[in-house]
C-alpha positions as CSV (number, residue, x, y, z in Angstrom):
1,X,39.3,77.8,-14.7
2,X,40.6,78.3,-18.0
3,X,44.2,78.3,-19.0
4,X,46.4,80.2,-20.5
5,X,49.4,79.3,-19.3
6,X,51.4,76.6,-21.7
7,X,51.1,74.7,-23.9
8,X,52.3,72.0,-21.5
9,X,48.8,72.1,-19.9
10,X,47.1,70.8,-22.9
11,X,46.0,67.1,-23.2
12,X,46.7,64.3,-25.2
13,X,45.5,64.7,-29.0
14,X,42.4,61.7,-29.9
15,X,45.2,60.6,-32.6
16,X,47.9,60.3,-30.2
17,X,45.7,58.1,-27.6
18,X,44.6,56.2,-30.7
19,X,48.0,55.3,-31.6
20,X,48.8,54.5,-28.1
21,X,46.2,51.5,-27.7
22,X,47.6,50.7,-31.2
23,X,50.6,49.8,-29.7
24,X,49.4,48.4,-26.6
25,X,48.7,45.0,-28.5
26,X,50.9,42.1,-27.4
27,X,54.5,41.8,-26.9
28,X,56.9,43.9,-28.3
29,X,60.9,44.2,-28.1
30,X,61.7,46.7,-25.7
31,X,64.3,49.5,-25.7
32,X,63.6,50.6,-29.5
33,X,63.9,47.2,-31.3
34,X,60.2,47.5,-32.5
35,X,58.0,48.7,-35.5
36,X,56.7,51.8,-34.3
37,X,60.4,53.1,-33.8
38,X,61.5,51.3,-37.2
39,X,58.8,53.7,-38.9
40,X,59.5,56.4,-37.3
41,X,62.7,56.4,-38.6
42,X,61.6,55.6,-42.1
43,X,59.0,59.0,-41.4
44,X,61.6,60.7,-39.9
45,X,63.9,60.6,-43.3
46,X,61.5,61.6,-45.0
47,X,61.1,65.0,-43.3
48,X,64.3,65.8,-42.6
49,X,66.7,63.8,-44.9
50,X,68.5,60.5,-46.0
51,X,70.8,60.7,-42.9
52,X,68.5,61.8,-40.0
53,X,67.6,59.4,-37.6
54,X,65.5,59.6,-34.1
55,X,66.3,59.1,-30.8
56,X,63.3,58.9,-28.9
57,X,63.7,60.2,-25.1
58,X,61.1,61.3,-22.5
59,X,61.5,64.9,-21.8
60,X,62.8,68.4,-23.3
61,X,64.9,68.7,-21.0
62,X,66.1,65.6,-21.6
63,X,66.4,65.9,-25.3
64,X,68.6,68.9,-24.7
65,X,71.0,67.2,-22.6
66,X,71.4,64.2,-24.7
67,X,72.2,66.3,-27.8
68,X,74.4,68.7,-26.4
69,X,76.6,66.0,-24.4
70,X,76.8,63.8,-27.8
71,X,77.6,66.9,-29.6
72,X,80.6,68.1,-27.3
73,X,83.7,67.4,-25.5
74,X,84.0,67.3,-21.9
75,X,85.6,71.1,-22.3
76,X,83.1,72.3,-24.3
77,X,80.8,75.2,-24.5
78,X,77.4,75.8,-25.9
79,X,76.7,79.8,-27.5
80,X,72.9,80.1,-26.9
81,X,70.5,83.0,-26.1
82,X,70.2,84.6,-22.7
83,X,66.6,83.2,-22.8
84,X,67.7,80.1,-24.0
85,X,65.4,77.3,-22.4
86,X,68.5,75.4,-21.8
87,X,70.1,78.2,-20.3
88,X,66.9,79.6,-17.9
89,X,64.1,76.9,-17.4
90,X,66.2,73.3,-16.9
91,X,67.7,73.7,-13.2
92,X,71.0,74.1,-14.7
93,X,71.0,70.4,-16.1
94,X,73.4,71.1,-19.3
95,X,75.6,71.9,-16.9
96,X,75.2,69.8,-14.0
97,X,74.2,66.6,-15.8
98,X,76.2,67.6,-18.9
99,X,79.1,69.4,-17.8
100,X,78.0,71.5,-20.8
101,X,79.3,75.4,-20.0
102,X,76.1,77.8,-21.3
103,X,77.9,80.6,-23.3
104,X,75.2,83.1,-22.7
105,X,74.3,85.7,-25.8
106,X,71.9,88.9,-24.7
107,X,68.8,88.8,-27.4
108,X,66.7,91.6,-27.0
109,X,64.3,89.5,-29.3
110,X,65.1,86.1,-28.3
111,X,67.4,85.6,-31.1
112,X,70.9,85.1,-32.1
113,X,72.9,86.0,-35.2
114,X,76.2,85.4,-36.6
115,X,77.9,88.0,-34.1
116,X,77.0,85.5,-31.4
117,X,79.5,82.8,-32.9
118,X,82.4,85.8,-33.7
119,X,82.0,87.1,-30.0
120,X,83.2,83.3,-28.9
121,X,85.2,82.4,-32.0
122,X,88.5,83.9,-29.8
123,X,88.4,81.3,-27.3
124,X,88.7,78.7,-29.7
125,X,91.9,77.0,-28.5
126,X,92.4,78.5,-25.7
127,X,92.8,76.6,-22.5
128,X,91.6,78.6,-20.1
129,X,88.0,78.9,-21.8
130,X,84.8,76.6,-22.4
131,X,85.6,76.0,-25.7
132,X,82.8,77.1,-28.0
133,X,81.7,74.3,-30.3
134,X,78.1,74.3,-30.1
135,X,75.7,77.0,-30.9
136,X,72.1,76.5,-30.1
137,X,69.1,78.1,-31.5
138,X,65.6,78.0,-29.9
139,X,63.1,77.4,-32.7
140,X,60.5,79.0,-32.2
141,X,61.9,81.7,-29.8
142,X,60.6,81.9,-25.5
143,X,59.6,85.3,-27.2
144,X,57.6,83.8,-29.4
145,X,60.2,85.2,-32.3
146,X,61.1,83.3,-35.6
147,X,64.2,82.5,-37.8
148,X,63.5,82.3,-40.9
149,X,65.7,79.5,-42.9
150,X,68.1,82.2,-44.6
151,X,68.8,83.4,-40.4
152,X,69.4,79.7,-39.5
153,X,71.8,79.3,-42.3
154,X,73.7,82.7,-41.9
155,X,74.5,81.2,-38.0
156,X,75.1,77.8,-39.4
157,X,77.4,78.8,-41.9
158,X,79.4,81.2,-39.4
159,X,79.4,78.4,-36.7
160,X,80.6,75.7,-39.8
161,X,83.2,78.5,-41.1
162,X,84.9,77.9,-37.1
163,X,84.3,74.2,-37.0
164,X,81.2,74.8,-34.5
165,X,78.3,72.6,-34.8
166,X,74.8,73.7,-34.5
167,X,71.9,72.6,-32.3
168,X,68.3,73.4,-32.7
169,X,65.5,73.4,-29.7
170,X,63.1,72.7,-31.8
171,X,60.2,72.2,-29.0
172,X,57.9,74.4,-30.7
173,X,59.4,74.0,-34.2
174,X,55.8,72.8,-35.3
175,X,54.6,76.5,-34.9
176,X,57.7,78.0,-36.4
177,X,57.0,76.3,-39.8
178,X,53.5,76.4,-39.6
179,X,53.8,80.4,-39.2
180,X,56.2,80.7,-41.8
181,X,54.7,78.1,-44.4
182,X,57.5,76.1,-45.1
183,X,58.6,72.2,-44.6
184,X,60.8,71.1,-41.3
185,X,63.8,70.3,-43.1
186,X,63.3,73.9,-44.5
187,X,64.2,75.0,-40.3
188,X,66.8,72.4,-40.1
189,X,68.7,70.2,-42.3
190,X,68.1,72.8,-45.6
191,X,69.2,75.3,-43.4
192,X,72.2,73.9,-41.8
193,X,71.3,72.2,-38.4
194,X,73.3,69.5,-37.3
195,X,71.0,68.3,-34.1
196,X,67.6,69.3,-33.7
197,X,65.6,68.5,-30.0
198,X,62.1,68.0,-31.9
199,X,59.5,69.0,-29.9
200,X,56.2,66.8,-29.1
201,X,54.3,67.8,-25.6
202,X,53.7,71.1,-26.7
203,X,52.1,70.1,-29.5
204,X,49.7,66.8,-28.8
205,X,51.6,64.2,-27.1
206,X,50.9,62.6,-23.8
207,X,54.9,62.4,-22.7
208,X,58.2,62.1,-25.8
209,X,60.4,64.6,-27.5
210,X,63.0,62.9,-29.6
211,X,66.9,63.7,-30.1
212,X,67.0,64.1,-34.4
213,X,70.5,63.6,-35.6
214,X,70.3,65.3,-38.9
215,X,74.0,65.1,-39.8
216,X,75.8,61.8,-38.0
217,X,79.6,63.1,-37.8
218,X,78.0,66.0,-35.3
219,X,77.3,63.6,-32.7
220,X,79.5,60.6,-30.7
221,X,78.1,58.1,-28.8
222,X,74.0,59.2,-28.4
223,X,73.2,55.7,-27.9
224,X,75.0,55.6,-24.9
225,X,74.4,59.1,-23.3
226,X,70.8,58.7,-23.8
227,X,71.1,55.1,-21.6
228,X,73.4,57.0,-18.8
229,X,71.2,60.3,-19.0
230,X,67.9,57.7,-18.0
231,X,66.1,59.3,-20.8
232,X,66.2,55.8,-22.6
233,X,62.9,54.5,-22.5
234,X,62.0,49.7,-22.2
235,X,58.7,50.2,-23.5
236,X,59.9,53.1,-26.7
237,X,57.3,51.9,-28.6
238,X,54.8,54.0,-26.7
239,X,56.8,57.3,-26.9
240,X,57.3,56.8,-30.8
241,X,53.7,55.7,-31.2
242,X,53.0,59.0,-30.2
243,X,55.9,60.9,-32.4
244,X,55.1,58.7,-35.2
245,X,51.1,60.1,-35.0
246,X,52.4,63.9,-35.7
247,X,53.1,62.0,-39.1
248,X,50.6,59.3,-39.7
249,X,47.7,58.8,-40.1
250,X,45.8,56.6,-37.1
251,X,43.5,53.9,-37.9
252,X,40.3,55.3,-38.4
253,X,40.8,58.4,-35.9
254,X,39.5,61.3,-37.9
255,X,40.1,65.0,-36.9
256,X,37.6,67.6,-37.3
257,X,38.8,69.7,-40.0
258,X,37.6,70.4,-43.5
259,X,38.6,68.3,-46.1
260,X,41.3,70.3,-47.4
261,X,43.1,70.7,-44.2
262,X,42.6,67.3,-43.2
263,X,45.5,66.4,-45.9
264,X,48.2,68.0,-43.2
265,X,49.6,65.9,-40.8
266,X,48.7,66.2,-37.1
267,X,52.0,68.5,-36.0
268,X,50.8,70.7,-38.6
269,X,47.2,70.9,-38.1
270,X,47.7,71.1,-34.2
271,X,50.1,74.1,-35.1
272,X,47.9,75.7,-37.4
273,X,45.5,76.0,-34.6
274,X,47.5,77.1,-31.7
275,X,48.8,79.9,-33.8
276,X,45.7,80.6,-35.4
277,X,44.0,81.1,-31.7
278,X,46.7,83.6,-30.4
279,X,46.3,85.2,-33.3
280,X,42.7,85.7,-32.2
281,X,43.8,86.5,-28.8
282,X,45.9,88.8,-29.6
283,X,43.4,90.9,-31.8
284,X,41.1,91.1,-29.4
285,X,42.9,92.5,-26.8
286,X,44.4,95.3,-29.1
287,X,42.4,98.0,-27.8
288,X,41.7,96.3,-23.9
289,X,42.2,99.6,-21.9
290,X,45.2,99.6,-19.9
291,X,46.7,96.8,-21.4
292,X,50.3,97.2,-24.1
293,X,51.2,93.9,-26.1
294,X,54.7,93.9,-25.9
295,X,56.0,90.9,-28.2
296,X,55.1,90.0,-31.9
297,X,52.1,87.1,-31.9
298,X,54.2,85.2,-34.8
299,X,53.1,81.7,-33.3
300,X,50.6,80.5,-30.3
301,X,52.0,83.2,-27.6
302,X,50.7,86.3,-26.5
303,X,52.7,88.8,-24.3
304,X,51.6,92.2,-22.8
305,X,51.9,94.4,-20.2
306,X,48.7,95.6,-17.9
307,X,48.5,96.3,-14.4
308,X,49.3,93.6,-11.5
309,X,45.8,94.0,-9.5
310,X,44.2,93.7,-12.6
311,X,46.4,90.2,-12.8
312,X,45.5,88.9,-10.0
313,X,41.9,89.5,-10.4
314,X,42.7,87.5,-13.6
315,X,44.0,85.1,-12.2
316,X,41.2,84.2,-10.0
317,X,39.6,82.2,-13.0
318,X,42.3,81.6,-15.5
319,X,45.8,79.9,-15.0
320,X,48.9,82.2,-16.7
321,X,52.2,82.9,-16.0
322,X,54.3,86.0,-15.1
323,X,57.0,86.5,-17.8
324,X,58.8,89.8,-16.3
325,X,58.2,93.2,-14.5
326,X,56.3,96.0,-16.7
327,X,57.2,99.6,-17.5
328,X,56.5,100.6,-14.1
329,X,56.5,99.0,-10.6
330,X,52.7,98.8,-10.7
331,X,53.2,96.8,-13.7
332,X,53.8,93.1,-15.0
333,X,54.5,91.6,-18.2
334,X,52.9,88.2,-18.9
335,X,52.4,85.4,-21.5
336,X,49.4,83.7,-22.5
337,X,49.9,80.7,-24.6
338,X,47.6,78.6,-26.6
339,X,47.3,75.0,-27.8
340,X,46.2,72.4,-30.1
341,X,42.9,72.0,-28.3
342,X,41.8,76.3,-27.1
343,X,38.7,76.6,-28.7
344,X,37.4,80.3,-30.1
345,X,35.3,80.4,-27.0
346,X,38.2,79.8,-24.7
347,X,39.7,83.0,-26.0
348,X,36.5,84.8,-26.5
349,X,35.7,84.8,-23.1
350,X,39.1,85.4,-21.7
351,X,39.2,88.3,-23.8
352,X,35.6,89.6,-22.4
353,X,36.8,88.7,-19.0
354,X,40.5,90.7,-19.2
355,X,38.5,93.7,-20.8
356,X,36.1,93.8,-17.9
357,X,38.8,93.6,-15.3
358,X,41.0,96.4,-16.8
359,X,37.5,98.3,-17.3
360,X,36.8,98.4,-13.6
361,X,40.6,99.7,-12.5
362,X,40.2,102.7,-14.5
């Protein structure tokens, strides 16, 4: 059975295991006071800035949480998208774990703009409101949208211009600048981002995301919200190992790439590839009978329409999700995703299989 459905699914990238047993040699301090977390900070920097530093934690979720409690107040509120991760897919956790109130925005596309920030500017000092002091962005979207850096920074100027701060999920941020061709710091710092949740499941690790504080007045006390959050890792070194791979070179680990793209670093290369097989997806389902693609294939998802017995003939021998109901009862949208390791025959064959399923209902 192959899958389609997340990027989740996918194994651990050769480099990232590499860099695993790397670490696995000997004692080490625990709790962050080792090498591998010293250099990730150094590599860190250098992406993102002089002042950014990394907390590693354990899950998305978790890297959400941390930010957003270190970002606000008790009384505070988060402006986000209505298909905001954080507001949709974590079990309410900003809220119950954070006391964070989600200031919901509707996004036909998945994304915000400045209006977002003027619809909950009014409540600013007003008692009887979630106070509005964080808005969140989702980079790339759960629509599979983009900002580009001049969107980011029209937000993060609004948000600035009312003393908000502004948080990036950035757990497929890997794809975002790999799509658009530009650096990280172009999607964050350069463009105004005060915390960024940097994504590193979805794109090649084994388990770690990490909290990046890119300007240190938006934050109080991460050090001791990640502890009381239980997303503070004894053994760190083996979570930023693993982030530290998506930067460096490890050991003799060699991926197989040309020459010329071999120069990227891993989150780059395992981006590149994602997107580059939806994109291959995608085309080949253009003219599947039956079938409407409903959602721009910008970076590695794929979203469309078709019948729902032809899905769940489909879904006999591949694993994909349900996104939401179709044009018509008879109907069902649903999202096909793709990762660092779907090969050209993975989607070659899904696609012969969904055009032979959609052949016979007609």
């Amino acid at each position: 059975m192959t899958s389609f459905a997340s990027d989740n699914y996918s194994p651990a990238h050769p480099d990232v295991l590499a860099a695993l047993a790397a670490a696995s040699a000997g004692h080490a301090i625990s709790y962050g006071e080792d090498p591998w977390t010293a250099r990730l900070q150094d590599a860190v920097r250098e992406r993102f800035g002089a002042d950014a530093t990394a907390w590693p934690v354990l899950t998305g979720t978790g890297a959400n949480v941390v930010a957003l409690m270190a970002m606000l107040p008790r009384w505070g509120g988060v402006v986000a998208s209505e298909h905001a991760h954080l507001n949709t897919d974590e079990n309410g956790a900003p809220e119950r774990v954070g006391g964070v109130k989600v200031l919901a925005v509707p996004a036909p596309d998945g994304k915000i703009g400045p209006d977002a920030v003027e619809r909950f500017a009014g409540d600013l000092g007003d008692p009887h409101r979630a106070q509005p002091l964080v808005v969140s962005l989702t980079q790339s979207t759960e629509l599979g949208t983009l900002y580009t850096p001049a969107e980011i920074r029209e937000v993060a100027d609004a948000a600035h211009a009312h003393g908000m701060r502004v948080h990036l999920d950035g757990s497929r941020l890997a794809n975002a600048a790999a799509a658009l061709d530009v650096p990280l710091r172009a999607l964050t710092s350069d463009a105004g981002v005060d915390v960024l949740s940097f994504g590193g499941t979805k794109n090649g690790l084994a388990l770690g995301e990490a909290v990046v504080v890119l300007d240190p007045s938006a934050v109080d006390g991460v050090e001791f919200v990640r502890k009381a959050t239980m997303q503070l890792a004894s053994k760190m070194r083996y979570v930023s190992a693993q982030l530290l791979a998506l930067f460096e070179p490890v050991g003799d680990a060699v991926a197989e790439v040309d020459d010329a793209a071999h120069l990227d670093e891993l989150w780059l290369r395992n981006a590149r590839h994602a997107n580059a097989m939806a994109a291959r997806l995608r085309a080949g389902l253009a003219d599947a009978p039956g079938l409407a693609l409903t959602q721009p294939t910008l970076v590695n998802a794929v979203f469309a329409t078709l019948p729902r017995a032809a899905v769940a003939r489909l879904r006999e021998r591949h694993r994909f999700y349900d996104w939401g109901p179709g044009e018509t009862p008879e109907r069902v949208e649903v999202r096909w995703m793709c990762a660092w390791d779907t090969t050209p025959e993975d989607v070659d064959g899904f696609v012969a299989d969904v055009h032979r399923t959609l052949a016979v209902g007609l």
